[in-house]
C-alpha positions as CSV (number, residue, x, y, z in Angstrom):
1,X,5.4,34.8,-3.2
2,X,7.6,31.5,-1.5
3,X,5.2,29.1,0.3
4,X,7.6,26.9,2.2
5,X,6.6,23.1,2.1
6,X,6.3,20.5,4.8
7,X,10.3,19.1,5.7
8,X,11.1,16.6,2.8
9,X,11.8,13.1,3.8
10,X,15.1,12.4,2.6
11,X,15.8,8.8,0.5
12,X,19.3,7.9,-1.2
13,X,20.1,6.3,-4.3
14,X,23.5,4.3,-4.5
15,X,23.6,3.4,-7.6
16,X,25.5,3.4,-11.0
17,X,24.6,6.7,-13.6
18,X,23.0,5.6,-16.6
19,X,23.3,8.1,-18.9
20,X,20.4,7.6,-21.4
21,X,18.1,8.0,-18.5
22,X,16.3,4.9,-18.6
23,X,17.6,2.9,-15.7
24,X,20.1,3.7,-12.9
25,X,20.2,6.8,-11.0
26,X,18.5,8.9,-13.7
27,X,15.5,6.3,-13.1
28,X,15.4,6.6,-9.2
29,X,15.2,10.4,-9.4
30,X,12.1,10.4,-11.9
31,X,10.5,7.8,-9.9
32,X,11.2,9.6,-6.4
33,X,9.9,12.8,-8.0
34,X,7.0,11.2,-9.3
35,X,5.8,10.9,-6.1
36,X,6.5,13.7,-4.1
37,X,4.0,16.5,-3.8
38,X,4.0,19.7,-1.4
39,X,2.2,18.1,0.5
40,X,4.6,15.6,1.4
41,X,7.9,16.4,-0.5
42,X,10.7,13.1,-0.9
43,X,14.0,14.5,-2.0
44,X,16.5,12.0,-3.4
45,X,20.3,12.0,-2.9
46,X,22.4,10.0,-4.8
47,X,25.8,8.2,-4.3
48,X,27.4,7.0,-7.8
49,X,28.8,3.3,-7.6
50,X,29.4,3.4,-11.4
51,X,29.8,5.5,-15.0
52,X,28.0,3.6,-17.6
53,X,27.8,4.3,-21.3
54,X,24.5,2.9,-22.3
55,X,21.3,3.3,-24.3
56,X,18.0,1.4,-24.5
57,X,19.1,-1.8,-26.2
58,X,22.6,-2.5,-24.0
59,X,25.3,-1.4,-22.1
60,X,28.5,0.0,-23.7
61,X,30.9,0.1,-20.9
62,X,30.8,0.1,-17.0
63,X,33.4,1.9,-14.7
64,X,33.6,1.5,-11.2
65,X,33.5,4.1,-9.0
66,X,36.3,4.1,-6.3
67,X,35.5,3.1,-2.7
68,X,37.2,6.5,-1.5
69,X,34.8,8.6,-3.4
70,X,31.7,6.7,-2.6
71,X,32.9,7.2,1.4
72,X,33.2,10.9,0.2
73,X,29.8,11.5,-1.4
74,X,28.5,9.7,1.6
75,X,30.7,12.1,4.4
76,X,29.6,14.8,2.6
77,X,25.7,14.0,2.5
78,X,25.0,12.9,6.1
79,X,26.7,16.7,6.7
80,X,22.9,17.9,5.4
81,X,20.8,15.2,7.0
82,X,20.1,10.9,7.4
83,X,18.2,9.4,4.9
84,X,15.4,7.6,6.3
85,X,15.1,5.1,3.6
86,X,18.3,3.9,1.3
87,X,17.9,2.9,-2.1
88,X,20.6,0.6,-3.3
89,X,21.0,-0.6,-7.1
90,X,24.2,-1.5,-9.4
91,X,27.4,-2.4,-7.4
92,X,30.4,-3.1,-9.4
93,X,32.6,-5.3,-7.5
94,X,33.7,-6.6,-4.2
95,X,35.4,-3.7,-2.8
96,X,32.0,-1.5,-2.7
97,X,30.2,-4.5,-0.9
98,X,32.5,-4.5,1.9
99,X,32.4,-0.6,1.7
100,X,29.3,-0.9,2.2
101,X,27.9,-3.3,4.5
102,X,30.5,-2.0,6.8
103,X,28.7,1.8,6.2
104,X,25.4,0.7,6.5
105,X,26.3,-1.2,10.0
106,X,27.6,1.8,11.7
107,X,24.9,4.1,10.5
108,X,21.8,1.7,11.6
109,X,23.6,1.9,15.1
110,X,23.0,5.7,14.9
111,X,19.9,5.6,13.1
112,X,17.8,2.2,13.8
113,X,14.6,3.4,12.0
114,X,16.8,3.6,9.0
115,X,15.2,1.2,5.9
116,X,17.3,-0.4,3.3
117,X,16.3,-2.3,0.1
118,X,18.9,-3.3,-2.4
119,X,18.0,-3.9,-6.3
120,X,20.9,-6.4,-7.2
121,X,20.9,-5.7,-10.4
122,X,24.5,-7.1,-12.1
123,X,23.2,-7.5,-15.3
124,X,21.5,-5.0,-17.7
125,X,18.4,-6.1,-19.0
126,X,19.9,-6.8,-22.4
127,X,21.8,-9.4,-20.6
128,X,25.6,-6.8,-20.7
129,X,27.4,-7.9,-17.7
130,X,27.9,-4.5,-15.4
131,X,29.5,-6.2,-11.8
132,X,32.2,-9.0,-11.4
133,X,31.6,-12.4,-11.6
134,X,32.0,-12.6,-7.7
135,X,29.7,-9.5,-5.9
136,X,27.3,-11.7,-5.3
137,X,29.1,-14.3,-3.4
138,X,30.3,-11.4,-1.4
139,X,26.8,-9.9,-1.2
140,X,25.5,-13.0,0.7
141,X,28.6,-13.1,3.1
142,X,28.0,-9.5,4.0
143,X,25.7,-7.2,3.1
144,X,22.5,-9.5,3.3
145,X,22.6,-8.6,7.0
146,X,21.9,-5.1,6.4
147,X,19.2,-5.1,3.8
148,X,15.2,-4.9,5.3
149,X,14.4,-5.6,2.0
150,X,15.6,-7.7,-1.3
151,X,14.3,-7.3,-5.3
152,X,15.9,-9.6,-7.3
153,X,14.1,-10.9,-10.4
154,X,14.2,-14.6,-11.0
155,X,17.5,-14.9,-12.9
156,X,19.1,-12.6,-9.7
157,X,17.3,-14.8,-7.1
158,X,18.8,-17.9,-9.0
159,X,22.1,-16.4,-8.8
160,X,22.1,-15.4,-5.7
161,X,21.2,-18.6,-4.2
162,X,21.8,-21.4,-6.7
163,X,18.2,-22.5,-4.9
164,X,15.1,-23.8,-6.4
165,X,12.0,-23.0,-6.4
166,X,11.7,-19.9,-5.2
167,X,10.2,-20.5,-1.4
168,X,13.6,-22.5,-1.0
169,X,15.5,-19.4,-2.1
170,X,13.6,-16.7,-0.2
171,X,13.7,-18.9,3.1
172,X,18.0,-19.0,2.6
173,X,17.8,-15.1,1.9
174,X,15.9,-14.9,5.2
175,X,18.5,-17.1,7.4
176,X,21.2,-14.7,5.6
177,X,19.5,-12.1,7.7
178,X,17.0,-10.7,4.7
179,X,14.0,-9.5,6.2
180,X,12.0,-9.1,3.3
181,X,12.0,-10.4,-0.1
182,X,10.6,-9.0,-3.7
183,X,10.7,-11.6,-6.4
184,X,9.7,-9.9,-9.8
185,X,8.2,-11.4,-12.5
186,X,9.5,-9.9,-15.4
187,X,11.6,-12.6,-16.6
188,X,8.9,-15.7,-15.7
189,X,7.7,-18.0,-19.0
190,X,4.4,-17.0,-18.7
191,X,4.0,-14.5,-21.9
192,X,0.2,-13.4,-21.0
193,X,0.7,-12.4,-17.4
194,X,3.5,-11.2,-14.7
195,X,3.3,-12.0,-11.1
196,X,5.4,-10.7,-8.8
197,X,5.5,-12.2,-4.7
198,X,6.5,-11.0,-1.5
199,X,7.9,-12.5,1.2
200,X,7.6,-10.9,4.5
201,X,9.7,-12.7,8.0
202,X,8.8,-11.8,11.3
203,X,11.5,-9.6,11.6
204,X,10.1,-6.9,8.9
205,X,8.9,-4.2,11.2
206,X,8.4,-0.4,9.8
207,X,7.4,2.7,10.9
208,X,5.2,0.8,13.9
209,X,3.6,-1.9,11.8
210,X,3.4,-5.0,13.2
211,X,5.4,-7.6,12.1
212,X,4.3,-11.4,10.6
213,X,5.2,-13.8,8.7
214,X,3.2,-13.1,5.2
215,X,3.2,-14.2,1.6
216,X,1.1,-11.8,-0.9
217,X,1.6,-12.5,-4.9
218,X,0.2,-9.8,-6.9
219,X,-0.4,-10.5,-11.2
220,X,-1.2,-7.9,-13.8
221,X,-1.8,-8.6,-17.7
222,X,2.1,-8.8,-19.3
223,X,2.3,-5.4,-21.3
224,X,4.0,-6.6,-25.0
225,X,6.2,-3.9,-26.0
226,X,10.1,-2.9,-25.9
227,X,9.7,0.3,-24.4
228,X,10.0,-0.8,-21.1
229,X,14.1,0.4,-19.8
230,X,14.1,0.8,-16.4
231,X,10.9,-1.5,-15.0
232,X,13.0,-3.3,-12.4
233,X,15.1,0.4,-11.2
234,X,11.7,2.3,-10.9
235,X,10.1,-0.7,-9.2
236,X,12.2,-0.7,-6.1
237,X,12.6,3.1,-6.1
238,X,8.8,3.4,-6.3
239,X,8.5,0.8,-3.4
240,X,11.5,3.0,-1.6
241,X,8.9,6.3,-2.1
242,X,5.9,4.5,-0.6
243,X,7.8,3.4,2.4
244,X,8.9,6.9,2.8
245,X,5.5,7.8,2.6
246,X,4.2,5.7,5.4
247,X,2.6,3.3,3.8
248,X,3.1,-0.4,5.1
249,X,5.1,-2.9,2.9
250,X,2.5,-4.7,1.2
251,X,0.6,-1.2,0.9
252,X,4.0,-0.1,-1.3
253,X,3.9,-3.1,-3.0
254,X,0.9,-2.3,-4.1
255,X,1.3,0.9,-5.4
256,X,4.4,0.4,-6.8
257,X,3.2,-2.5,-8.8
258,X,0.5,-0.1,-10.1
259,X,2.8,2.6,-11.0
260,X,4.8,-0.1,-13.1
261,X,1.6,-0.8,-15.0
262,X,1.0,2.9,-15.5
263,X,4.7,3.3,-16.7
264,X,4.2,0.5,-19.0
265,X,0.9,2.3,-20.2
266,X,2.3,5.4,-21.3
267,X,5.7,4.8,-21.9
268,X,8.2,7.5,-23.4
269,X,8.5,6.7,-26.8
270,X,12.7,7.4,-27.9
271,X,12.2,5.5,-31.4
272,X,10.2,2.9,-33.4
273,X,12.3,0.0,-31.3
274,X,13.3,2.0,-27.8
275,X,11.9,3.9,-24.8
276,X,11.8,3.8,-21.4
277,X,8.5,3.4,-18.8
278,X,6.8,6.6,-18.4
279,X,7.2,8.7,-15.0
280,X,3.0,10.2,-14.4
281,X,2.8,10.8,-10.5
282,X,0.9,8.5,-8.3
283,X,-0.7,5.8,-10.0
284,X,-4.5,7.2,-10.2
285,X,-6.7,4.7,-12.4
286,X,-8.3,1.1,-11.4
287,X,-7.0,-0.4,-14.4
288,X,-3.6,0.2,-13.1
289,X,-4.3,-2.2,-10.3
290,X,-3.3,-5.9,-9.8
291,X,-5.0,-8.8,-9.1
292,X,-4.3,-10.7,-6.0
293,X,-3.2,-14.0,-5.9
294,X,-3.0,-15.3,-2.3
295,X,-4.9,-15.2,0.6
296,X,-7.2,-18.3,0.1
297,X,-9.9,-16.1,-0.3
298,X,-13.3,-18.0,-0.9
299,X,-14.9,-15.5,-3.2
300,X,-18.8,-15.7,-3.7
301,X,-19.9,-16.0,-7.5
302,X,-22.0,-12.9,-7.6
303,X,-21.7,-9.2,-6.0
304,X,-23.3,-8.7,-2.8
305,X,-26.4,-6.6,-2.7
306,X,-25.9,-3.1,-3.4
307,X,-27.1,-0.3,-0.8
308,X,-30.9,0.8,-0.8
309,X,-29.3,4.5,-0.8
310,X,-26.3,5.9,0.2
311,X,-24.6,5.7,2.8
312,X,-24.3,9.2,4.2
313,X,-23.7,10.0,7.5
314,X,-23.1,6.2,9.6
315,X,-23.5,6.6,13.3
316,X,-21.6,3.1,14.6
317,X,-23.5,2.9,18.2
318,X,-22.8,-0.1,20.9
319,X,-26.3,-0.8,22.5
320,X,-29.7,-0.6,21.3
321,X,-30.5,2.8,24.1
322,X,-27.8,4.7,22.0
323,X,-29.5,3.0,18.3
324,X,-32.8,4.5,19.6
325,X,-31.2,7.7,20.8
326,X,-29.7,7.8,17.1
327,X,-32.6,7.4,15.0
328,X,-34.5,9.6,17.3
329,X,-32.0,12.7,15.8
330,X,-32.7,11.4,12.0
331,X,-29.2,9.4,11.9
332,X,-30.5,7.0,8.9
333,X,-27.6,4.8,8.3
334,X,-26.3,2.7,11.3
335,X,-24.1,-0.6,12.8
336,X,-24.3,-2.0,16.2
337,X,-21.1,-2.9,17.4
338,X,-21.5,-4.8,20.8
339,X,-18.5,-5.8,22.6
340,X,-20.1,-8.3,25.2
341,X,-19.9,-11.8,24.5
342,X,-23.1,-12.9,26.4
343,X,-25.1,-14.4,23.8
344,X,-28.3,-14.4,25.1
345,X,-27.8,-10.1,25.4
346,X,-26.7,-10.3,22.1
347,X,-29.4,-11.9,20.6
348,X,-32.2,-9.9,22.4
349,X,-29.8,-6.7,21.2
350,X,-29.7,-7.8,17.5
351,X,-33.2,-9.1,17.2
352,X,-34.6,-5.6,19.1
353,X,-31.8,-3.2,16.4
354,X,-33.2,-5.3,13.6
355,X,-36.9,-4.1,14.6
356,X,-36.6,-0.8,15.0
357,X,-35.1,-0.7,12.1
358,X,-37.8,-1.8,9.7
359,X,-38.5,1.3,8.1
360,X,-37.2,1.0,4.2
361,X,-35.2,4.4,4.8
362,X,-33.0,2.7,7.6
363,X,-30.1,0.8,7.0
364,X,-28.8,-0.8,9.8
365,X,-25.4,-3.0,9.7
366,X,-24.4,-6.0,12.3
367,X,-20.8,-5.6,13.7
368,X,-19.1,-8.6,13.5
369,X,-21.8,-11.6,14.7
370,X,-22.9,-12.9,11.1
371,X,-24.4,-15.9,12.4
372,X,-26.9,-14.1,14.4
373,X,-27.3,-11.3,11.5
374,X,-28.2,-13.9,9.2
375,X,-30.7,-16.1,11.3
376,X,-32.3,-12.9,12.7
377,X,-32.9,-11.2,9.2
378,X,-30.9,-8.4,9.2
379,X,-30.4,-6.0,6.2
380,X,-26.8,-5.9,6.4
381,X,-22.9,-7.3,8.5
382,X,-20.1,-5.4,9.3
383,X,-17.0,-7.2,9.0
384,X,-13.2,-6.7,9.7
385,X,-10.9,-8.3,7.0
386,X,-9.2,-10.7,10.1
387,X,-13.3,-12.3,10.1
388,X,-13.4,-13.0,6.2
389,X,-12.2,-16.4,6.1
390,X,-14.1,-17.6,9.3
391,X,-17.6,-16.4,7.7
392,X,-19.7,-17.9,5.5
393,X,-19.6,-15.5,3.0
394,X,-21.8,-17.4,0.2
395,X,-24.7,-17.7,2.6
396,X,-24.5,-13.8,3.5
397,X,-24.5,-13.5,-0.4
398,X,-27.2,-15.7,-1.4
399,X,-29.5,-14.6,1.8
400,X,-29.1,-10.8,0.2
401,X,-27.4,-9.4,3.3
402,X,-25.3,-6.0,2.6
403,X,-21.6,-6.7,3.3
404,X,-19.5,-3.7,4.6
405,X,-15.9,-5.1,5.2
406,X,-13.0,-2.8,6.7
407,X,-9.8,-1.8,5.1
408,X,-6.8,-0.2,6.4
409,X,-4.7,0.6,3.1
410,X,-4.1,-0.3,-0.8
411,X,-3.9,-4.2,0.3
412,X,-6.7,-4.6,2.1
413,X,-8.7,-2.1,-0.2
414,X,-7.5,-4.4,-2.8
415,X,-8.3,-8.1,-0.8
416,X,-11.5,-6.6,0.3
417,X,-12.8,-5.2,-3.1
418,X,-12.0,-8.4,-4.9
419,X,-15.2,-9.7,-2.5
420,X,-17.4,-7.3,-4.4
421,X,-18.7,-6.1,-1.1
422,X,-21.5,-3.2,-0.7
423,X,-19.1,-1.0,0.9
424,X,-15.0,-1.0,2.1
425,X,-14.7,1.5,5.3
426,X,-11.3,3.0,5.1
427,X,-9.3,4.0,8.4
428,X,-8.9,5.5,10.6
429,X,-8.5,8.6,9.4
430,X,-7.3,10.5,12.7
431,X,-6.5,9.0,15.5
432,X,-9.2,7.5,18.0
433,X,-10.2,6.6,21.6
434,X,-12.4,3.4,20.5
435,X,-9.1,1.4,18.6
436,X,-5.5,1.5,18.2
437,X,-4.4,1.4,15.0
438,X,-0.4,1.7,15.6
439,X,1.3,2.9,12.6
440,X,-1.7,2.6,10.0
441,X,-3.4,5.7,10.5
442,X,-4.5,7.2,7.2
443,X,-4.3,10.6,7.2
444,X,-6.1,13.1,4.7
445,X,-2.8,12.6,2.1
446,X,-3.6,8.6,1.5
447,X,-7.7,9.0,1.6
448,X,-7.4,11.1,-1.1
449,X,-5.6,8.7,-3.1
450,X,-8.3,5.8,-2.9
451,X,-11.8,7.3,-4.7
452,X,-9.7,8.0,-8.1
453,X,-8.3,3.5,-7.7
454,X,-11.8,2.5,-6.4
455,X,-14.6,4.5,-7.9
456,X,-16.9,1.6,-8.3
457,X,-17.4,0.5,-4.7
458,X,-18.8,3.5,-2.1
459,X,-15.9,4.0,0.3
460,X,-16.8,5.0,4.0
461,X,-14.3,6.9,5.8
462,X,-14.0,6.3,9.7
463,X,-11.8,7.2,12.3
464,X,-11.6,10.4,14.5
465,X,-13.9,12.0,11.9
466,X,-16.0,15.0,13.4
467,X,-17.7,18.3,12.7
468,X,-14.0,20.3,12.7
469,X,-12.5,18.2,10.5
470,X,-15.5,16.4,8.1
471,X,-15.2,18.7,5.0
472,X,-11.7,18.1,5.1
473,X,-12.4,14.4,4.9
474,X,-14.8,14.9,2.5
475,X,-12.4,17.2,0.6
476,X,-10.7,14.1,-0.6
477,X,-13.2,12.5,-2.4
478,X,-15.3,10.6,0.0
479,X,-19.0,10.8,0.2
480,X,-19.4,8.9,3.1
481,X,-18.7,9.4,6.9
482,X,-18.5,7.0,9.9
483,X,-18.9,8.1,13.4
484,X,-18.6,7.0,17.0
485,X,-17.1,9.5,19.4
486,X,-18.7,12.3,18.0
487,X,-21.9,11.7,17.8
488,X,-21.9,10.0,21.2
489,X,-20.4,13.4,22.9
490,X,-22.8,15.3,20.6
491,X,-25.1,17.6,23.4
492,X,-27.3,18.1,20.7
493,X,-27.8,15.4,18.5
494,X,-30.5,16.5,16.5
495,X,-28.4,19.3,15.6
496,X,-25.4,17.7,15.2
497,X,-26.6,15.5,12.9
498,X,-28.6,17.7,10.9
499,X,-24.8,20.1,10.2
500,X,-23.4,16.7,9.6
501,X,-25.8,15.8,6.6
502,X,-25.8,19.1,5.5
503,X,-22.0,19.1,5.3
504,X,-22.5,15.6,3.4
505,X,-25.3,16.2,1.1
506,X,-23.7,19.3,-0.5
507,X,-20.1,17.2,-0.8
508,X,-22.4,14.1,-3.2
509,X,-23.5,17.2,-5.0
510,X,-20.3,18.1,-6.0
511,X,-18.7,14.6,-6.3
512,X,-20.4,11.9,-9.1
513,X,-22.4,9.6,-7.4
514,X,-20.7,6.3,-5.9
């Protein structure tokens, strides 16, 4: 029997053929593949720039493909469909840069959601020259322009821009018209470690993610073996299949920085001296996961305290009528979220949740106002990740207050965790009435990916979760559920809650305990 999948997101690879399999072309469709499930299949297409006779130690030979026959392989793809995100790797020489750029400019005017990121690899990792000396003078003159993102490693950034240090070189690629740049690591001194940093302008925008100005540098152990053919190829296509997966940019960077670790793992093993990174599917351990770097967190010296007992079923109420009306139908995990800013009603509400709320079976969490949390004695604070670095998070720590902090994706699950918080909510889910989360809705495809990369820290789904669609959520690996709208609406909420734990307590049972 044929079960016909969801429509496959289309990506293209224009790159050169490497014919061990290691790098090139070859490398983008493992990588591609590797993360495409029926859920939500990516299909790759692929335009050949160049023949290359190589193995795992060099490159033999390199042969240009003509600029005719790369206009023809592209003619005859856009007969099936546009790709939403391009892919571009090895160009040989000045005529395909021109060919190019000019290709890329006419399609964005058809297609404007259209992503590009160019790999601008010239060398082979051996150090065997595969381009002309001059693409990349004629990649800064005219392609630049068209890229959303860059992934040059240090010796290509150097090139590129005869600029040092790197900040210097990224701020040229960005007046080139670069709106995103990807420095790897590989090639740095530092023999215990690799870092790789992002550079995101202003004009990055995706998919409906806001755009900033951002810096994020992400570090994982250096892996010392020779097996390793294709890193900097399967790094950009992996970020290319997370973009065409939804996630934000610094969300792919993320995950394609943990997929380069899990490559480097579990490599394929050719010969005593060669092989190439492995291809596993979505990266789906912790220890695949970087550190980061940036952000200027201020990171207390212990772990917050953990939670008295799971969390359950967490009603998120905004007054202290609808906290009584709550614990009235048995909801024993809860936060007050009040919107006022009157601080006098906010003190009587806080001080009046925080009493009612005595009973050693209740946990009840402070949205947002810290200060008042942690004079008033409260168990526990709520806090979004745009709060972190205006809270005193070492006096919440050493007072024994809970911490639950909010997290919309692999980064912030990532900045958040490195807190060692009590909880990280993850959302939304669905989409809401009570927020607007623009393009960074989560969907039941990327919760189930978080559990397997954060099993040590109880993760708290929230966001348009109610009794239709719960075991769904739950499905995925979460044990926790946070609720507004639903159990507001609830005409019975004695009831209500009571299905709702039920639905919960039998989904721990079945999970390991977190």
């Amino acid at each position: 029997m044929i079960h016909v999948s969801n429509q496959a997101t289309i990506l293209w690879s224009i790159a050169g053929s490497d014919n061990s399999a290691g790098a090139g072309i070859q490398a983008d469709l493992k990588t591609i593949q590797s993360f495409s499930t029926p859920e939500q299949p990516l299909h790759l297409c692929t335009l050949v720039t160049a023949i290359t006779a190589q193995h795992s130690s060099g490159v033999d030979s390199c042969m240009a493909v003509s600029v005719a026959m790369l206009h023809q392989q592209a003619m005859a793809l856009l007969k099936d469909a546009t790709p939403a995100v391009i892919k571009i790797g090895l160009l040989v020489n000045k005529l395909q840069v021109l060919w190019l750029a000019e290709f890329l400019q006419e399609l964005r005017q058809q297609h404007t959601a259209l992503l590009v990121i160019y790999d601008p690899v010239a060398l082979s990792s051996s150090g065997s020259r595969m381009a002309d000396a001059d693409l990349y003078q004629a990649v800064m003159q005219h392609l630049l322009p068209q890229l959303d993102l860059l992934t040059p490693n240090l010796p290509e950034l150097e090139a590129l821009t005869k600029a040092a240090p790197c900040q210097q070189a990224v701020q040229q690629l960005f007046e080139f018209g670069v709106k995103a740049v990807l420095v790897k690591g590989g090639h740095d001194f530092d023999t215990q470690s690799c870092t790789d940093q992002l550079f995101i302008s202003p004009q990055f925008s995706y998919r409906g993610y806001p755009a900033y100005s951002h810096q994020i540098s992400l570090r994982s152990p250096r892996q010392q073996h020779q097996f390793n053919h294709g890193t900097g190829c399967c790094f950009s296509s992996a970020l290319a299949a997370a973009l065409a997966l939804g996630y934000a940019l610094e969300d792919a960077f993320v995950v394609a920085k943990s997929y380069i670790n899990q490559g480097l793992s579990q490599p394929v093993v050719l010969t005593d001296s060669s092989g190439t990174l492995g291809h596993w599917g979505f990266p789906a351990k912790a220890d695949y996961l970087p550190q980061l770097l940036t952000d200027n967190l201020l990171q207390p010296v212990k772990a917050f305290a953990p939670l008295k007992a799971p969390l359950g079923l967490y009603v998120i109420v905004p007054s202290v009528a609808e906290l009584q009306r709550a614990l009235t139908a048995g909801v024993k995990t809860l936060q007050l979220r009040i919107k006022s800013t009157d601080q006098a009603l906010l003190r009587q509400e806080i001080q009046q949740a925080i009493q009612l709320c005595q009973h050693p079976d209740l946990q009840l969490f402070i949205n947002d106002h810290w200060q008042l949390a942690l004079e008033l004695g409260a168990y526990g604070v709520h806090l979004g990740q745009e709060d972190i670095n205006s809270t005193n998070l070492a006096a919440l720590q050493q007072a024994g207050l809970r911490l639950g902090l909010s997290s919309h994706g692999f980064y912030k699950l990532l900045r958040a965790q490195q807190l060692k918080p009590s909880y990280l909510a993850i959302g939304a889910v669905f989409a809401t009435q009570t927020k607007e989360m623009g393009g960074k809705l989560q969907g039941l495809q990327k919760l189930a990916r978080y559990p397997a990369l954060f099993p040590t820290t109880p993760l708290v789904a929230i966001g348009g979760i109610n009794q239709s669609n719960a075991k769904a959520v739950l499905a995925c690996g979460i044990q926790h559920l946070a609720v507004v709208q639903a159990f507001a609406t609830a005409a019975e909420p004695k009831l209500w809650v009571q299905q709702m734990q039920q639905l919960i307590a039998k989904a721990q049972l079945e999970q390991k305990p977190c």
